[in-house]
C-alpha positions in Angstrom: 75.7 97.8 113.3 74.1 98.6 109.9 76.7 96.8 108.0 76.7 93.4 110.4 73.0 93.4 109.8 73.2 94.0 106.0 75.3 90.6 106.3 73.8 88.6 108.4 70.6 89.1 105.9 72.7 89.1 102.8 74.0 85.3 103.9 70.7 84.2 105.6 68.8 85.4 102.9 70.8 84.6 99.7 69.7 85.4 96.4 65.7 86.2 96.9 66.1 89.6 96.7 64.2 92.4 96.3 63.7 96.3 96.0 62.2 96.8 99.2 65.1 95.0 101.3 66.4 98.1 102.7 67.9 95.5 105.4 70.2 94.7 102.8 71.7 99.0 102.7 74.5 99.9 104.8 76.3 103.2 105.1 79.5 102.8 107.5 80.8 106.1 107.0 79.7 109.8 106.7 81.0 110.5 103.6 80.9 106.5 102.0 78.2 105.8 100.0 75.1 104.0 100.1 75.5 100.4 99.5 73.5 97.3 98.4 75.0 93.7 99.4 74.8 91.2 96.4 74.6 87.5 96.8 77.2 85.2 95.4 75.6 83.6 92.7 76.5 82.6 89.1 75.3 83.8 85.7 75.8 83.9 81.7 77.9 86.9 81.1 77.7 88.5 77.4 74.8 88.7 75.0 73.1 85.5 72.7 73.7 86.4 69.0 69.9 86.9 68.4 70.0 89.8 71.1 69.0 92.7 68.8 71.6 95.6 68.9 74.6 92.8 70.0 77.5 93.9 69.3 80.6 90.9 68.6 82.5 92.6 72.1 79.8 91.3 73.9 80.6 87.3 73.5 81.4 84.6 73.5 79.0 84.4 76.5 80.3 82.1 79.0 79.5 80.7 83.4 80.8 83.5 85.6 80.6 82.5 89.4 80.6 85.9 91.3 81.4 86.0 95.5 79.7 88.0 97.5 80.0 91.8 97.1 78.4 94.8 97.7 77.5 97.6 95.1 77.1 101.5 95.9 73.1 101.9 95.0 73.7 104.8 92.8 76.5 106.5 91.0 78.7 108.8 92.8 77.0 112.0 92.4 78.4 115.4 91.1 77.8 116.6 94.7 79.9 113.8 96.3 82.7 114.7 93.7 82.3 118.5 94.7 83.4 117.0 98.3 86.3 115.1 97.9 88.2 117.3 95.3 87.2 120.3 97.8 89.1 118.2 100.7 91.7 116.3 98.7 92.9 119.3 95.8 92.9 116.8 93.3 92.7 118.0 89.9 91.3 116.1 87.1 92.3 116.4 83.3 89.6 118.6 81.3 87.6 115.6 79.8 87.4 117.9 76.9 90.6 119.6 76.3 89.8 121.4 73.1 86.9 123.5 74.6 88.9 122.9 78.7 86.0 121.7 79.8 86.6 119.6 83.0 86.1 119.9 86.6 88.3 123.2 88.4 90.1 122.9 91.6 92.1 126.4 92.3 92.7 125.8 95.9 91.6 126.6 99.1 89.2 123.7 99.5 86.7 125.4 96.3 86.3 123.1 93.6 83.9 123.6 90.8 82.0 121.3 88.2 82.2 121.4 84.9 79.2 123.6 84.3 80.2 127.0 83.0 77.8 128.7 85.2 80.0 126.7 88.1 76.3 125.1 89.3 75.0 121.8 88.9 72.5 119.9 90.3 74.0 117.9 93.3 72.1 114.3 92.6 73.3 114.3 88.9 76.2 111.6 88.3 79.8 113.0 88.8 81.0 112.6 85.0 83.4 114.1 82.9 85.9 111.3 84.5 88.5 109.2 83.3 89.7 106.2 85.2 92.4 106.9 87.0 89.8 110.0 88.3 87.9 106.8 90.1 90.7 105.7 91.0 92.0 108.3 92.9 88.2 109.3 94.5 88.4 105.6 95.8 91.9 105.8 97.3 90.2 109.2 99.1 87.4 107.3 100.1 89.0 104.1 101.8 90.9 106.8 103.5 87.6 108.0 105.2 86.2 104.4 105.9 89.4 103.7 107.9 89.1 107.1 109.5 85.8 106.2 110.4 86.7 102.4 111.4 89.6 102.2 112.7 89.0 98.5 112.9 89.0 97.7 109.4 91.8 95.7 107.9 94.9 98.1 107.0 95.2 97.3 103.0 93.7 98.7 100.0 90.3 98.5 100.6 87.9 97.9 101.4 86.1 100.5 98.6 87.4 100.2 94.7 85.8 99.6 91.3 83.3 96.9 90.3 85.0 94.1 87.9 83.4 94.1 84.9 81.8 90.3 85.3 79.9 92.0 88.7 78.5 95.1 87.3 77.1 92.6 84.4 75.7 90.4 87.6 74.5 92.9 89.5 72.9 95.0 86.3 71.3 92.2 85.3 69.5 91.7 88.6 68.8 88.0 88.2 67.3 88.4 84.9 68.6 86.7 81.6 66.8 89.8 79.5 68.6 92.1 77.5 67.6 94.5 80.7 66.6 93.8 83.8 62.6 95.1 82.9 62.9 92.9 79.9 64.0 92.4 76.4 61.7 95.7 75.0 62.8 99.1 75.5 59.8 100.4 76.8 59.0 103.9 77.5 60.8 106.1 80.3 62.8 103.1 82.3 66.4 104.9 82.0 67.7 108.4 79.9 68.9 107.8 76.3 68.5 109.3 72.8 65.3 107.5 72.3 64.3 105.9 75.9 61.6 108.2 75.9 62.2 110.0 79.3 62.2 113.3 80.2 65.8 114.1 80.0 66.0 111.8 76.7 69.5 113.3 74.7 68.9 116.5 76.0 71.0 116.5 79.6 71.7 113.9 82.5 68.8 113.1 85.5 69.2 112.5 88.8 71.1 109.6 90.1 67.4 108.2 92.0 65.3 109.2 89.1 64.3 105.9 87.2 63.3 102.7 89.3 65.8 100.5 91.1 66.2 97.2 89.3 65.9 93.7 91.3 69.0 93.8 93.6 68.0 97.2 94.4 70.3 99.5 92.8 69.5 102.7 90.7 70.5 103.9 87.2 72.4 100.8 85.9 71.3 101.4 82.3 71.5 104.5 80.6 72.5 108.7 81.8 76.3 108.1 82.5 78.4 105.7 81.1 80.2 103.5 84.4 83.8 102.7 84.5 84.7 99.3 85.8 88.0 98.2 87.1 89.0 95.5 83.8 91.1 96.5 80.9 89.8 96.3 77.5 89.6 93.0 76.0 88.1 93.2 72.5 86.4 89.6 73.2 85.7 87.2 76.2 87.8 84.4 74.9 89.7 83.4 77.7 88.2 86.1 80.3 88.1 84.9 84.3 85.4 82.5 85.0 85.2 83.5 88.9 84.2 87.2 88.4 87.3 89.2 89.3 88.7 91.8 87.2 90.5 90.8 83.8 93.7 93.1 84.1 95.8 90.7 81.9 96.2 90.6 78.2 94.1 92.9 76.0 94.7 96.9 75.7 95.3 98.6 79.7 95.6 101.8 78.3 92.0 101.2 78.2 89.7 99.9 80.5 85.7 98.9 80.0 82.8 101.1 80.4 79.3 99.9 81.2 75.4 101.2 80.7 75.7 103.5 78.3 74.5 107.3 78.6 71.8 110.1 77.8 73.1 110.2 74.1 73.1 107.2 73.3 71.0 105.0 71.2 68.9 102.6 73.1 71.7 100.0 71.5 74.3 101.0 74.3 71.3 100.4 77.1 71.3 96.8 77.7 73.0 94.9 80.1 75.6 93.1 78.0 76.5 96.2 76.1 80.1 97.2 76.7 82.8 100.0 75.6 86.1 100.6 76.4 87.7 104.4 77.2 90.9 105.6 77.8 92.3 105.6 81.3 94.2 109.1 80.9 91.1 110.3 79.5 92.0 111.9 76.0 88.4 110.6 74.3 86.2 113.2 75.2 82.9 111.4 73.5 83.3 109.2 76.4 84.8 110.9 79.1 82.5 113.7 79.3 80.0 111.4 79.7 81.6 109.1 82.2 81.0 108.1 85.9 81.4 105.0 88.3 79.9 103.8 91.5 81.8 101.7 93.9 81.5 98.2 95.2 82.9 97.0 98.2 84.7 93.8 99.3 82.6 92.0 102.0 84.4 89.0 104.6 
């Protein structure tokens, strides 16, 4: 019921949206995550070249036309993680092989994080993932949201990564800024080396600890880097126009990471910013400071 009523105001509605729609929120499944519908819409992807801290990855900006989709409110948090290795056995590569620093699964439904002390907060972001980590914690999870639905269209989905062009939409919030509060930093709107929060290059926060931006969704700029489903492309000549994922050309050994993290300069936090890691994992000073949220096909 929660999810037909999120529609209904998602289509009725359209675009006007704001932080305190919780009619927009839907949660169909115990153990599926707390999503936010977004409007179709259409918007400038990329970054103008007097955007200070641009980077030439980050044009040529071009017209993206993006359907309707929906977008998991935060990332998927260390304790969600916890669950699904737990119940699946999974076993992710150590994001950090030198030091074997990674999450541990030794059986027996345990699972631990990759804390040494085997604790860790359970609203921090899941990191220390490569992509095909995602992946697989999305295959797990459309498992459970057919378990839970039975009514639900036997295929892939519904549940997989954001493309690329829709976590630049739905980052951006409606705003043309270099971030959604506006083209200034400021002081202690998201966690990087110089954001001035309280976590500032020092460790990650909690998922629901800065504002959500105008669609609604939390932690969109800065304390985990987000993987997205789109292979690297070092430029957006000749990228999609209609906001799926671009999984054609460029380097698919690597695929793009968005919103930069806790030890990054304020550079990386902007909503254009982009990066791309590799999906086997094997560059720790990304990995170990990767995560992802999920988005969701809608009808």
């Amino acid at each position: 019921m929660r999810l037909k009523l999120a529609l209904a105001a998602l289509f009725l509605c359209g675009p006007a949206f704001a932080t305190d729609r919780p009619d927009r929120e839907f949660k169909e499944c115990p153990d599926c995550p707390e999503m936010v519908g977004m409007p179709a819409g259409a918007f400038t992807m990329g970054s103008p070249a007097h955007e200070p801290g641009r980077f030439d990855a980050e044009g040529p900006q071009h017209r993206v036309t993006i359907k309707a989709f929906a977008l998991a409110k935060y990332d998927v948090t260390s304790a969600e993680f916890l669950k699904f290795l737990s119940e699946s056995g999974y076993q992710p590569k150590p994001c950090n092989p030198i030091q074997n620093i990674g999450w541990r699964v030794p059986g027996n439904g345990k699972a631990y994080p990759p804390s040494p002390a085997q604790i860790e907060p359970p609203r921090w972001p899941a990191v220390c993932l490569d992509w095909n980590d995602a992946q697989a914690y999305v295959a797990w999870l459309n498992k459970k949201a057919h378990e839970a639905r039975p009514q639900l269209a036997r295929h892939d989905g519904p549940y997989r990564l954001p493309s690329e062009a829709e976590w630049e939409y739905a980052a951006r919030g409606g705003t043309t800024t270099a971030r959604w509060w506006g083209d200034a930093l400021g002081h202690g709107r998201a966690n990087c080396n110089g954001c001035g929060s309280e976590w500032d290059y020092n460790t990650l926060a909690d998922v629901d600890a800065f504002e959500s931006n105008p669609f609604g969704l939390a932690g969109m700029l800065g304390n985990a880097w987000q993987w997205t489903q789109d292979c690297w492309h070092a430029s957006y000549l000749g990228a999609p126009s209609d906001g799926r994922a671009w999984m054609s050309g460029g380097d698919c050994t690597k695929h793009v990471l968005r919103g930069g993290a806790w030890n990054n300069l304020p550079v990386f936090v902007r909503s254009a910013a982009r990066s791309g890691g590799g999906a086997n994992g094997g560059e720790f000073d990304y990995s170990s400071l990767a995560g992802f949220r999920v988005a969701r096909d809608l009808p």
